[in-house]
SERO-4910 file (N, C-alpha, C, O; in steps of 0.05 Angstrom, whole numbers):
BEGIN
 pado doro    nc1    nc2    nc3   cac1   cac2   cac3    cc1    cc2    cc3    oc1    oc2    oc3
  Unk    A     17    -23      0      0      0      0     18     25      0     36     23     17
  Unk    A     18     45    -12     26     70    -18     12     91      2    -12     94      4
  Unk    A     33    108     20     19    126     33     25    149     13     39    152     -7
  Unk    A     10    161     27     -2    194     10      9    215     40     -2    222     61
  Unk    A     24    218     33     35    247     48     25    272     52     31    291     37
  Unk    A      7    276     76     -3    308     71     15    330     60     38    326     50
  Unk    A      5    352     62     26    376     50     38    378     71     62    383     69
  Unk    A     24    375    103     48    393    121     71    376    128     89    383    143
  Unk    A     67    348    114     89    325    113    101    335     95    123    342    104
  Unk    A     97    342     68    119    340     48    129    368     51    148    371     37
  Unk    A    122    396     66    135    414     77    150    412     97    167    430    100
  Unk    A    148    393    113    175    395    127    192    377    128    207    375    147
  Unk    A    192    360    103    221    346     90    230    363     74    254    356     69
  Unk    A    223    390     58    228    407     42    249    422     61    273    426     59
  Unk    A    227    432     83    254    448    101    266    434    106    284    435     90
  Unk    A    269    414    122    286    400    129    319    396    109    343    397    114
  Unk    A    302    391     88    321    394     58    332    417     60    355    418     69
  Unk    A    322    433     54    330    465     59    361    467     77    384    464     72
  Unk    A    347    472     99    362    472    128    396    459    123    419    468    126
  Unk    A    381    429    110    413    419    108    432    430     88    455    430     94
  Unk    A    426    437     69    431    448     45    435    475     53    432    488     32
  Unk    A    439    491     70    441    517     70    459    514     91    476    532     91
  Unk    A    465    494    112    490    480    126    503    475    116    524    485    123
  Unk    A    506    455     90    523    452     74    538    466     62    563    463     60
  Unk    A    520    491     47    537    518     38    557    531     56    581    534     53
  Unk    A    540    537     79    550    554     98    582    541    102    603    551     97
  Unk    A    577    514    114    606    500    117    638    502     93    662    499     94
  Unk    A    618    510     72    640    512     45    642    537     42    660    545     27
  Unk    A    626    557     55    630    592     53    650    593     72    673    598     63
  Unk    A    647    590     98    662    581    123    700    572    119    719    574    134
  Unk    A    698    562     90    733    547     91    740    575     73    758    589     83
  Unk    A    732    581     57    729    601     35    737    627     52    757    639     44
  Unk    A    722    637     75    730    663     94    746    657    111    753    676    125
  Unk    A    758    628    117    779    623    134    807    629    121    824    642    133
  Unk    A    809    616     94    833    621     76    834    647     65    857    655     59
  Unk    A    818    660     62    817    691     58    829    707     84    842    728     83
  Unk    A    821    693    105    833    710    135    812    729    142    819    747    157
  Unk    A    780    728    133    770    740    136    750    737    161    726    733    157
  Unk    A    765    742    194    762    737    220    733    736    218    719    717    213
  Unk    A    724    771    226    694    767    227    669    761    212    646    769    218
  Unk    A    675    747    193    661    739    168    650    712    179    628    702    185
  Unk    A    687    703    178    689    667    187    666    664    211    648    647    211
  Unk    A    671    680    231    656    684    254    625    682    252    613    667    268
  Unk    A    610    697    231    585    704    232    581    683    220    564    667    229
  Unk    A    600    675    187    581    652    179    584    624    199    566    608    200
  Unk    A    603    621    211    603    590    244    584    599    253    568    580    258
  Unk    A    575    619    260    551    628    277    517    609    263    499    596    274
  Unk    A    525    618    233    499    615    219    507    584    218    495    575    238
  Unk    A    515    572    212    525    543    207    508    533    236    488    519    235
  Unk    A    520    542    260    513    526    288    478    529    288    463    514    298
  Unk    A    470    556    271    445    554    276    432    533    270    419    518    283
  Unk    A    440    534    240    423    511    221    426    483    231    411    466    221
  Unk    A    445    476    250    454    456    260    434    450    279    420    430    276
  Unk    A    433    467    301    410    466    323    385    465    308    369    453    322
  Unk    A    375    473    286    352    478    272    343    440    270    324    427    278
  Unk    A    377    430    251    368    400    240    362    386    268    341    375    272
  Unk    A    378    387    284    372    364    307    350    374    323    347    362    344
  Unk    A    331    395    317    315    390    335    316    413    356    297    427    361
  Unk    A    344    416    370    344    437    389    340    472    390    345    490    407
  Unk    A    326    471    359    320    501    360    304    498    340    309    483    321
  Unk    A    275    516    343    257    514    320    253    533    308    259    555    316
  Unk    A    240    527    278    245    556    260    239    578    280    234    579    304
  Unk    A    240    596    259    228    627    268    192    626    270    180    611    256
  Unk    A    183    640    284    158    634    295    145    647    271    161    656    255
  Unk    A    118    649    265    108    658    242    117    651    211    106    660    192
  Unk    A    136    635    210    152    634    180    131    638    154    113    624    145
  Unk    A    140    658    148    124    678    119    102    685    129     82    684    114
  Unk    A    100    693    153     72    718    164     79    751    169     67    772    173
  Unk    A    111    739    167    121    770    183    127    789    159    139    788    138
  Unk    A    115    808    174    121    832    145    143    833    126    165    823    132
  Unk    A    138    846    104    163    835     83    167    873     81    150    891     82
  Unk    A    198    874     79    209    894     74    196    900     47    188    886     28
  Unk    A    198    932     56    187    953     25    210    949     11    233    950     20
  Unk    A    201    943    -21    223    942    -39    234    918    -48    244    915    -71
  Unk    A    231    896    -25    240    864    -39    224    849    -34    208    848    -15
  Unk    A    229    833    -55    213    809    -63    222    782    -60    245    780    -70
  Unk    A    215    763    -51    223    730    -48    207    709    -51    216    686    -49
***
């Protein structure tokens, strides 16, 4: 038998996807501002890296409202 996946299932293997994939970058931006010598860069993106990290395992959950909160005048996403 074949299950059928609601949407709010197949949205949060998407993020989930996401999340890792934006860890993954981060980790390869991360070697990139290290070999450059670029201290506080390196710094902010380990920062963003540890987030996404706490995000996958669980110990930190998205941002509350995700796509309710007002969108800056002028950009689009």
């Amino acid at each position: 038998m074949v299950s059928k996946k609601t949407d709010a299932e197949k949205g949060t293997k998407l993020s989930r996807e996401n999340i890792a994939y934006i860890r993954q970058m981060l980790g390869e931006l991360r070697q990139v501002a290290r070999g450059e010598g670029a201290d506080m860069l390196c710094y902010l993106i380990e920062m963003a890296y540890v987030e996404a990290g706490d995000i996958q395992t669980g110990r930190r959950a998205l941002s509350p409202g995700k796509g309710e909160r007002d969108k800056t005048p002028g950009m689009s996403l």
